[in-house]
Each structure stands twice: as structure tokens, then as C-alpha cells.
C-alpha positions as CSV (number, residue, x, y, z in Angstrom):
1,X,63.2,13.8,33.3
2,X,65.7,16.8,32.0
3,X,67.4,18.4,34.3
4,X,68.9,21.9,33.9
5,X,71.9,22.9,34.8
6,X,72.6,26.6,36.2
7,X,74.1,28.9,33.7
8,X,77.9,29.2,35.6
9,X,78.0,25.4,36.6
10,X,81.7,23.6,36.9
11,X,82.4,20.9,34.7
12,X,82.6,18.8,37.7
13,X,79.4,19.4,38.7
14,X,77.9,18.4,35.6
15,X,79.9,15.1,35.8
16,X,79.2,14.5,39.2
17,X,74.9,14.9,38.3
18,X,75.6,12.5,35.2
19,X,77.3,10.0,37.7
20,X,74.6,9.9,39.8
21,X,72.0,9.7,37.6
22,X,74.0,6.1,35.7
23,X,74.1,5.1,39.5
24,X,70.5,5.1,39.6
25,X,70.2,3.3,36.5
26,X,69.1,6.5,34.3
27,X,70.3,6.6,30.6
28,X,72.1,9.9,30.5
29,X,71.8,12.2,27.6
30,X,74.0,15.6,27.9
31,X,73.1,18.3,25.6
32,X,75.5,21.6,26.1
33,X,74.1,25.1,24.5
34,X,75.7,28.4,24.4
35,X,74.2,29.4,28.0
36,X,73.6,25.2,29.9
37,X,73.9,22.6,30.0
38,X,70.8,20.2,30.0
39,X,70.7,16.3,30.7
40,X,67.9,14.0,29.7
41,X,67.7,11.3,31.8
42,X,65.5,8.1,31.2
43,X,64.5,5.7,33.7
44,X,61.9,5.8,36.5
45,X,61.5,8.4,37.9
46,X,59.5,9.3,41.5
47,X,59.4,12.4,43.4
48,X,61.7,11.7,45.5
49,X,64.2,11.3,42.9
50,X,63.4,14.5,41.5
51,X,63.8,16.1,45.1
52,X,66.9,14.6,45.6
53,X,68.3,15.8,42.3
54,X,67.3,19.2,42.9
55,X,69.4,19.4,45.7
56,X,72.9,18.5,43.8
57,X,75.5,21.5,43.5
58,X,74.8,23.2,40.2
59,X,71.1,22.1,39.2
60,X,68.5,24.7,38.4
61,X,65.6,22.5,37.8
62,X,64.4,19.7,37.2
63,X,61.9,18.6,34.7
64,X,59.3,15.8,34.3
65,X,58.9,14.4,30.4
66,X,55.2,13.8,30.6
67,X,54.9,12.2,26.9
68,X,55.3,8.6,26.7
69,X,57.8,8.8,24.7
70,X,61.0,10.0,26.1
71,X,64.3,10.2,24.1
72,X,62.3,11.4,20.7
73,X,61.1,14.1,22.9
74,X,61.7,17.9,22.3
75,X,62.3,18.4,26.1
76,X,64.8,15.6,26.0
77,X,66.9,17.3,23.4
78,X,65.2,20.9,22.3
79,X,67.3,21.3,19.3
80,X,66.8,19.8,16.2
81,X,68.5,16.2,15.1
82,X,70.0,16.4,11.7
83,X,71.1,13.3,9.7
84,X,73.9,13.5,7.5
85,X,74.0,11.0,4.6
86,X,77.1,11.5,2.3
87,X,77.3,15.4,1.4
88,X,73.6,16.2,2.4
89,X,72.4,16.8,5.6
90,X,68.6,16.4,6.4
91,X,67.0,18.3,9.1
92,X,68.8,21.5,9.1
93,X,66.7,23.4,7.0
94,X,67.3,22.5,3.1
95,X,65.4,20.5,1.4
96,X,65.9,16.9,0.1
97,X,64.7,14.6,-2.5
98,X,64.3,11.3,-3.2
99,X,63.4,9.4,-5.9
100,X,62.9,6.1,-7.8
101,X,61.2,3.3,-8.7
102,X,59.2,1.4,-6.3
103,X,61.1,-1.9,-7.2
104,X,64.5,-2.6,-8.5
105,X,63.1,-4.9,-11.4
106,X,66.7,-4.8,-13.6
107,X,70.1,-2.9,-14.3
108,X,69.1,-1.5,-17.4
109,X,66.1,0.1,-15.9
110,X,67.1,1.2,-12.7
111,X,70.2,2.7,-14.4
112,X,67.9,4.5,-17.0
113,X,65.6,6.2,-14.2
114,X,68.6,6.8,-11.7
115,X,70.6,9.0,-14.0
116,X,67.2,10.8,-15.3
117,X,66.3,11.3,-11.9
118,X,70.1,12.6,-11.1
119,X,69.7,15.1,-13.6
120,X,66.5,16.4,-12.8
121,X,67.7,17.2,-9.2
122,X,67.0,14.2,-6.7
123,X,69.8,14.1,-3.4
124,X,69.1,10.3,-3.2
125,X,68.0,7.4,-5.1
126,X,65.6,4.8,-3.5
127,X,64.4,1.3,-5.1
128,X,63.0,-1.6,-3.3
129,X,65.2,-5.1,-3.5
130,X,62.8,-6.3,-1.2
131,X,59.3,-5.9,-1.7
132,X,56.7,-7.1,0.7
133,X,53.8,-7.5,-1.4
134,X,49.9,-8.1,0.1
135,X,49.8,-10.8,-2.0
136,X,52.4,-13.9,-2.3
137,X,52.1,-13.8,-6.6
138,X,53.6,-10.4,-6.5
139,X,57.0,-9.4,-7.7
140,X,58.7,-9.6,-4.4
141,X,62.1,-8.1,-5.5
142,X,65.7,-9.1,-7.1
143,X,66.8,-9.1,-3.1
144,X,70.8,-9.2,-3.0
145,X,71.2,-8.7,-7.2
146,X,68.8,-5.9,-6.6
147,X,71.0,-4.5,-3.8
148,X,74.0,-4.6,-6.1
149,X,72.0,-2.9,-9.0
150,X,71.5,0.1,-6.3
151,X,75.2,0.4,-5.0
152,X,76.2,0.4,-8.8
153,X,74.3,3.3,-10.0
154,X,75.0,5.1,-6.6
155,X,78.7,4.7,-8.0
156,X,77.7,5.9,-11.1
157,X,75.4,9.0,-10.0
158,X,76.8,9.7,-7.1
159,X,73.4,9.8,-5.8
160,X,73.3,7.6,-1.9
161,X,71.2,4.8,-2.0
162,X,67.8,4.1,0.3
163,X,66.4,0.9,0.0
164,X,64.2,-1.2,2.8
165,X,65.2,-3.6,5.0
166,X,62.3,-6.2,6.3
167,X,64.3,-8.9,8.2
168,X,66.6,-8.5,11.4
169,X,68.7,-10.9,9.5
170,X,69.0,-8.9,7.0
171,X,70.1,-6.1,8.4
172,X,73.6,-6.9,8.1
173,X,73.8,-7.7,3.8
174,X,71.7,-4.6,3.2
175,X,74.1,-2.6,5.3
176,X,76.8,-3.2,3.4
177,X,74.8,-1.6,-0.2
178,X,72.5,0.9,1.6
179,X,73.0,4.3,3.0
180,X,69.7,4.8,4.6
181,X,67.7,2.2,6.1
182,X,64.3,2.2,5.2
183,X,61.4,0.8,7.8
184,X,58.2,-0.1,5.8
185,X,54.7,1.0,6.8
186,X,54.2,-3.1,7.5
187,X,57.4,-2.9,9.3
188,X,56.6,-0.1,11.7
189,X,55.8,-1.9,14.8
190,X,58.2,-5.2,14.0
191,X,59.6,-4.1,17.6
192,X,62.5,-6.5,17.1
193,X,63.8,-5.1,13.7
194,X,63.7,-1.8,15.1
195,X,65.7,-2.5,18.5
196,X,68.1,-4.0,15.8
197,X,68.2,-1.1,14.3
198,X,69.4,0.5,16.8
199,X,72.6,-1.0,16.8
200,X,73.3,-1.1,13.1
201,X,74.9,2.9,13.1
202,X,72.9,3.4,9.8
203,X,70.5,6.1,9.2
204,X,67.1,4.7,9.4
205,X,64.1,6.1,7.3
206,X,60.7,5.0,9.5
207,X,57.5,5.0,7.6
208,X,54.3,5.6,9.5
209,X,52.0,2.4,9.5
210,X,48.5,2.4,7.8
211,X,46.5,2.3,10.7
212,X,49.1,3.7,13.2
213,X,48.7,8.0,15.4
214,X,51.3,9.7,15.6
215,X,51.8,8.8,19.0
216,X,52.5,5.0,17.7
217,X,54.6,6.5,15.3
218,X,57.0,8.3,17.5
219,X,56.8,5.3,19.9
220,X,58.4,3.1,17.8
221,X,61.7,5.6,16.1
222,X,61.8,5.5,20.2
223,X,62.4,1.9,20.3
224,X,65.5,2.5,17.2
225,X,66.7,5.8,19.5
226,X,66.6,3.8,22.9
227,X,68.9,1.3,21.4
228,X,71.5,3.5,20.5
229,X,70.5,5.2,17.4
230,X,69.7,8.3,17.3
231,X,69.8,8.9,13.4
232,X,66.1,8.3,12.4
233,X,63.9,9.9,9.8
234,X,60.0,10.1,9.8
235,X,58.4,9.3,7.1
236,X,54.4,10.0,6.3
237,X,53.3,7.9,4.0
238,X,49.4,8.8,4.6
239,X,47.0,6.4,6.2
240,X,44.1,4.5,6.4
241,X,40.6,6.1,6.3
242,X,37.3,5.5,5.1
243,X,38.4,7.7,1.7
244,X,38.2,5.2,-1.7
245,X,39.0,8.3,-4.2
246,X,43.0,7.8,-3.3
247,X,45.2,4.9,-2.0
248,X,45.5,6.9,1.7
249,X,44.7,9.7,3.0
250,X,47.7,11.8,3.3
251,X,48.5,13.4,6.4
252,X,50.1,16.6,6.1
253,X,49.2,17.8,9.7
254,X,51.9,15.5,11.1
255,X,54.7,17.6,9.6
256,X,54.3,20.1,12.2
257,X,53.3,18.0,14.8
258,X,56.2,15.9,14.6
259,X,58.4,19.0,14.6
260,X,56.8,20.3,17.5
261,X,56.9,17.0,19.7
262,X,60.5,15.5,18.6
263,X,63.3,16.7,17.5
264,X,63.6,14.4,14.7
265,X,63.8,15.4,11.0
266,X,60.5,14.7,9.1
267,X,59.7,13.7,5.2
268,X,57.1,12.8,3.1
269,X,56.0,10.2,0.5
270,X,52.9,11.6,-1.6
271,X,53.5,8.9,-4.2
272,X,51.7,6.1,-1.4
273,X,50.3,8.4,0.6
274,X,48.1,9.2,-2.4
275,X,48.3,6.5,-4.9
276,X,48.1,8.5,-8.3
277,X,50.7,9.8,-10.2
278,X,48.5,13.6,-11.1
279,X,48.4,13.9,-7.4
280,X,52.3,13.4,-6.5
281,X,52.7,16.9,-7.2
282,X,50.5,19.0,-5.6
283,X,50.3,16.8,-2.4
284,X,54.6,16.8,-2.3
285,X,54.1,21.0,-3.0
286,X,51.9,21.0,0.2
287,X,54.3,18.8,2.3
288,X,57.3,21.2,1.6
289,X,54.6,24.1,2.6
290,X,54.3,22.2,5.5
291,X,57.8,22.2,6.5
292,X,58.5,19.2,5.4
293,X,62.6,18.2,5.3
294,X,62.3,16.3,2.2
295,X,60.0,14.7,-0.1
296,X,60.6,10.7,-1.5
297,X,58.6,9.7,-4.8
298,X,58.3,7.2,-7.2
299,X,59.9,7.7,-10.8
300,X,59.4,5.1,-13.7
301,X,60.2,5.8,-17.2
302,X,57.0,3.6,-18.3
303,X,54.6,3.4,-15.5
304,X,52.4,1.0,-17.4
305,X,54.9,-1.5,-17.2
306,X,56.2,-1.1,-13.7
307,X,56.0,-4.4,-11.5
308,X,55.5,-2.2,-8.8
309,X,52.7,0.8,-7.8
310,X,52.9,2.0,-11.7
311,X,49.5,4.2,-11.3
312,X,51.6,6.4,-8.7
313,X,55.3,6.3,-10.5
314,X,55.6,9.8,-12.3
315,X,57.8,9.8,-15.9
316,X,61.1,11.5,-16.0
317,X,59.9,14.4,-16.9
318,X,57.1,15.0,-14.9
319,X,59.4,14.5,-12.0
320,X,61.7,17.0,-13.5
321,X,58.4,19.6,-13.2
322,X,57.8,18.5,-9.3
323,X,61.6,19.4,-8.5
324,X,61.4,22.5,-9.7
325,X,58.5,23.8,-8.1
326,X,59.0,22.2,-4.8
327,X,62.6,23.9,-4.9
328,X,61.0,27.1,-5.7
329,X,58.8,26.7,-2.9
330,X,61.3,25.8,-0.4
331,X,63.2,28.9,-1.3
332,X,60.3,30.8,-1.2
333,X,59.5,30.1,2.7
334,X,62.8,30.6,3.7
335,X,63.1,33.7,2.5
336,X,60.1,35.0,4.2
């Protein structure tokens, strides 16, 4: 439930509400604006708890979150959350990009691509040291030499580093080279790895699952926020449908949705969500006209040779032709 505070009350007051509520057994969540104060508070709630907060010296209402999920809610916290990840910020209105290839598969390369990619005008650099692969004879990743690959070029770009974790175990040694943890689609509903998440104080970048609503989707950044982390990205990825023409189908409707129902920062990944390389750019031009926070795509310098989604990586410069007009598109809509 969120209870609002009236606009003149003491700071005692306030304490005294967020007292109560821990008392109870409520996780407490105080947001303060410009005019009140407003705290979330999750637990279970009846009627006659609502009644009974109602009554305390300085509240103006009190709210009930209807949606199942609670903390990811815009009425739980009505501003927007921003994520800051070395100089750049996502969620407060610029744009950010990410790029890479799907797999770390060697310094040489991954060097190559990050400092093409750096020029062209991506904010981050992803590449997968762990690659969970449908089948077992796939290239599964370089794992911890593929980790130290990816904190080398970030020292040599400047460019932070997001890379996915699969394991709880894990969590720790990719920690220590990642700035942004990423949650694959396969990954989404591993409940365990994302309430371990929640304690690792790293940003966390959670892909929607093939199959998975929106609904699921929020539900489980709720079990990462509920645990103490409050730093999570959404990422569509597209998903499942009857559609054989494309890998997914790419669903651009969940920008705004997700923006409307949580407060959490939003990107998107038209490189899986569509599965071809001549698609990446028109699909990642719609998701910033979506309102999309960021885009994340797959650069190779020789697609044909990647051991790793090569039919969706873009070349260098092809990439180079996607940051430009997404960036002039971006621009665009905030100047309207």
C-alpha cells in the first residue's frame, strides 16, 4: 500500500508512520518530492490496517497497490528509477547503446570489434563469456579468460562492460569484471539467481523470457528489487509466436507499457528479438520511437564466421549507420 503524507507533515510524524509500519512487518520504502512525502509499504495488508493507518497524525491517504507486483510499481515509487553505470546514466532521458558480439570467442577479436564499436558511438560493450547454448555441441564461451578479455578492452575503450551471468555461483567472479549484470531470456524465471541478485549491488540487465507477459516479466525484476536491489534494467528481447519469417517477434508495445506500470528504465535488443542482421536497424529505429532508454545489438566484423548468432551480428560499419540515425531520432523526439 502507499501512503501519503500531508503536504506540512513534521519529520517526526513521518518517522513515527515508518516505525509503525516495520512494527507490523511492512518493508518501508520513503520517497520525499518537492510538496510529500510518500511511503510504499509492502506486506499484507487488510482493511483494517489501512483504517488504522489513516488515523496516524500527518497521513492524507492511504493507498492500495492493486498489481501483483508491488515494489516495481509506479504507485510505489512514481518517479522514474535511473541506473548509473560509470559516466552514463540510463533512464533519465538520453539514450544508450550497447554493443558487441554475441560471444567473446578471443582477444584479438573482441578487441577489433570493441574499439570499432567505441568509435562508432556505443556507451557500453557487451560479449557473452558464458553462453548457454540450446544445444550442448555449441560454443559455450571462454568463461573466466572471456571475462578478462572484456575488463581489458573496457580498460582500453573506456567503454563499461555487460556480460551475463547464468549461475548464483557465479555471481561473485563475474562481479569482479562486469559492470552490468545481464539475466538471459532462459534465465528469467531462475527465481534463485535473481533473489541473488539482489544482494550483489550490481546493476542487473533482465531479459524478457520467450514465452513469458509482461506481467511475468515485471514479476521477476520484482524478485531482484525485493531483495535489495533496486538497480534493474528491462530488456525486450522479442518473443515467441507462431511467426517463422524472424527468430521472435519483437515486442515494441512493452516499451510504453513498462514505462507506464514501473518505474524502471527499459531497453531493447532488436538483434534477437528479430534474428537478421537487415532488420537490426529499422526494428532498433522503432524502439527508440517507442521510448525506448537504450538499444543493445550485436556487432561482428565477419558475421559468417561468428560462433555465435552471425545471421543477426551487423559489420562495423553498418552499426556505425544504426548510431547515427537512432541518435538523430532520439534528438528528434525530445525536441518536440
Amino acid at each position: 500500500m502507499i501512503i501519503v503524507m500531508k503536504k506540512n507533515a513534521a519529520e517526526q510524524e513521518i518517522n513515527a508512520v515508518a516505525e509503525k509500519l516495520q512494527e507490523k512487518g511492512f518493508k518501508v520504502h520513503l520517497s520525499e518530492g518537492v510538496e510529500r512525502t510518500i511511503i510504499g509499504a509492502i506486506g499484507e495488508r487488510t482493511q483494517a490496517i489501512m483504517e488504522y493507518f489513516m488515523r496516524q497524525p500527518g497521513v492524507e491517504k492511504v493507498i492500495p497497490i492493486l498489481q501483483p507486483f508491488k515494489m516495481a510499481s509506479r504507485e510505489f515509487k512514481p518517479e522514474p528509477t535511473t541506473v548509473k553505470v560509470g559516466d552514463k546514466i540510463i533512464g533519465d532521458g538520453s539514450l544508450t547503446i550497447i554493443a558487441g558480439p554475441c560471444a567473446v570467442e578471443g582477444r584479438e577479436k573482441l578487441m577489433e570489434v570493441a574499439l570499432a564499436v567505441k568509435e562508432a558511438g556505443a556507451d557500453m560493450l557487451r560479449g557473452g563469456a558464458f553462453k548457454p547454448r540450446t544445444s550442448p555441441y555449441s560454443f559455450q564461451g571462454l568463461e573466466r579468460e572471456g571475462l578478462e578479455i572484456l575488463a581489458e578492452a573496457r580498460k582500453v575503450t573506456g567503454l563499461p562492460v555487460v556480460t551475463e551471468v547464468m549461475d548464483p555461483r557465479m555471481i561473485e567472479v563475474v562481479s569482479e569484471y562486469a559492470d552490468i549484470l545481464q539475466v538471459g531470456a532462459r534465465n528469467m524465471q531462475n527465481f534463485f539467481l535473481l533473489r541473488e541478485l539482489g544482494k550483489a549491488g550490481k546493476p542487473v540487465l533482465l531479459k524478457r523470457g520467450p514465452s513469458s507477459t509482461i506481467e511475468e516479466w515485471i514479476m521477476a525484476a520484482e524478485y531482484i528489487i525485493s531483495s535489495g536491489n533496486e538497480q534493474v534494467i528491462m530488456c525486450e528481447r522479442g518473443i515467441r509466436t507462431f511467426e517463422k519469417y524472424t527468430r521472435n517477434t519483437l515486442d515494441l508495445s512493452a516499451v510504453p507499457l513498462i514505462k507506464q506500470l514501473t518505474h524502471l528504465p527499459v531497453i531493447v535488443d532488436p538483434s534477437h528479438g528479430t534474428g537478421k542482421w537487415e532488420l537490426v536497424e529499422p526494428m532498433a529505429v522503432a524502439a527508440v520511437g517507442a521510448g525506448s532508454d537504450g538499444i543493445m545489438v550485436e556487432v561482428h566484423q565477419n558475421p559468417s564466421e561468428a560462433l555465435s548468432d552471425g545471421p543477426q551480428s551487423l559489420m562495423p560499419d553498418n552499426f556505425e549507420s544504426l548510431v547515427t540515425k537512432v541518435r538523430a531520432i532520439h534528438e528528434a523526439l525530445q525536441n518536440i
